[in-house]
ZAMARGU-4260 file (C-alpha; in steps of 0.2 Angstrom, whole numbers, plus 5000, padded with zeros to 4 digits):
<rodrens>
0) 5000/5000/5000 | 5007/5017/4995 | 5015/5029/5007 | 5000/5043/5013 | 5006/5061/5008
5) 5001/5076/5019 | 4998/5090/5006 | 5009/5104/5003 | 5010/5121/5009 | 5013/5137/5000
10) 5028/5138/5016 | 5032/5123/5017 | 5038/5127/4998 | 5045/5145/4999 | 5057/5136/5016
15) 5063/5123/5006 | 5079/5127/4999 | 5091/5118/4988 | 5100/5103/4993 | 5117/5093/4986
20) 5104/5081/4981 | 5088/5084/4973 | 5072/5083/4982 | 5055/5078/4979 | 5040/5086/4991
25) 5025/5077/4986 | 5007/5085/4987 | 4999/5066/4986 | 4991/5056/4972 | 5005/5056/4961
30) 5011/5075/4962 | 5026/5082/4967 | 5037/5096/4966 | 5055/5092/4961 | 5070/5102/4969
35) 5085/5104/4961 | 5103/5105/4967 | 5102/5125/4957 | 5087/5128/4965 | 5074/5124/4953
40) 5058/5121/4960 | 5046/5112/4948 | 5028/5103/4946 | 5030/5084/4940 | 5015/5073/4938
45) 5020/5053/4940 | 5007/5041/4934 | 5004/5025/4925 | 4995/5023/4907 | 4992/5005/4900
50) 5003/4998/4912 | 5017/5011/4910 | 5028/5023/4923 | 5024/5042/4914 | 5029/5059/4920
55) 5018/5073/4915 | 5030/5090/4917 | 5017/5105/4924 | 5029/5118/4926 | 5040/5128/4938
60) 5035/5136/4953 | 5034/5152/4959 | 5026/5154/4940 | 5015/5138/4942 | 5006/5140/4960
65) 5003/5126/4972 | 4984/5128/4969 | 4985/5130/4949 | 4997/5113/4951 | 4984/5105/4959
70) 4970/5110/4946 | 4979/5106/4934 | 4985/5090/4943 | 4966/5085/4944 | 4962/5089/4924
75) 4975/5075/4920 | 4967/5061/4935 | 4949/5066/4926 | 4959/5062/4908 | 4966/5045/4914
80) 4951/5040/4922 | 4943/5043/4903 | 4954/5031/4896 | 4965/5046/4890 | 4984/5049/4892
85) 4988/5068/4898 | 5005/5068/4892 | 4996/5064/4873 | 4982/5074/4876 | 4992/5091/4879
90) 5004/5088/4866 | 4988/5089/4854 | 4981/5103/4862 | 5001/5112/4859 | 5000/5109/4841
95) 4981/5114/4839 | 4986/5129/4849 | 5000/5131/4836 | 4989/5130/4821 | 4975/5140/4828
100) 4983/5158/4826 | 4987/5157/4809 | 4971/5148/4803 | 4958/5161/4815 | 4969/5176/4813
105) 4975/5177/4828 | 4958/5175/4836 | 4957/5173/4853 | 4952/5154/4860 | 4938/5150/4876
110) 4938/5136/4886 | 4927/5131/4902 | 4939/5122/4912 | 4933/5108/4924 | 4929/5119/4941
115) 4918/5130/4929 | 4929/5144/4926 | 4935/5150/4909 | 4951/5153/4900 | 4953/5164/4889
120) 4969/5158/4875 | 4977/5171/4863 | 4994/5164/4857 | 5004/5159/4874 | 4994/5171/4886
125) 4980/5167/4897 | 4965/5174/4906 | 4957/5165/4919 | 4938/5169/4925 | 4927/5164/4937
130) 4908/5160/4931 | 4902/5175/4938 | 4918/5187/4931 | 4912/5178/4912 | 4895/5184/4913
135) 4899/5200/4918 | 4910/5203/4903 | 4897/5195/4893 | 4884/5207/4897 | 4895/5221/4894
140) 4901/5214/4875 | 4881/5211/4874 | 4879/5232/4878 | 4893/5235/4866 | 4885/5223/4850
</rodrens>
């Protein structure tokens, strides 16, 4: 039976400091953050698909939050439950991204994301809203049309 993780803290993270050796905090259910001897702190994702060992790269902390890690740590546990493997998956939606801003024009992208937010994708920047924040903004492009 596998060793039970007590989650992370923002703290905890911001006091742990590099080591000769690298080190490995885990938050439970397969994620961790990975401490490098240079003092890289970053998001890893270990899993199994079809009976083999993955790691899913989530990105680097400060820039990657222990809370935006964990969302996007739950995206990829509701893609494998699917039958689907998250490392595949985002490297398809890299490429669509890709492809996207020369076939829309540049066209910005919206997605609802799983906890009912919405992100909003133009090229590699990002805008996250909450339900309420969405439908505010779509009143006032509503006003404006």
């Amino acid at each position: 039976m596998p060793k039970r993780a007590h989650p992370l803290t923002e703290t905890q993270i911001e006091n742990t400091h590099p080591s000769v050796k690298t080190i490995k905090l885990f938050d439970g259910g397969g994620l961790y953050l990975l401490v490098d001897p240079k003092g890289g702190k970053l998001w890893r994702y270990k899993y199994r698909f079809e009976g083999k060992e993955k790691l899913l790269c989530i990105g680097s902390f400060p820039k990657v939050s222990l809370s935006d890690a964990r969302l996007q740590h739950s995206e990829a546990r509701i893609l494998l439950k699917q039958g689907t493997d998250p490392s595949t998956s985002r490297k398809e939606l890299e490429t669509q991204s890709k492809a996207e801003p020369a076939e829309s024009g540049g066209m910005p992208s919206i997605r609802v994301v799983m906890d009912g937010t919405f992100e909003i994708w133009k090229e590699r920047a990002v805008l996250r809203l909450t339900l309420e924040e969405a439908q505010f903004v779509n009143s006032l492009l509503g006003k404006l049309l």
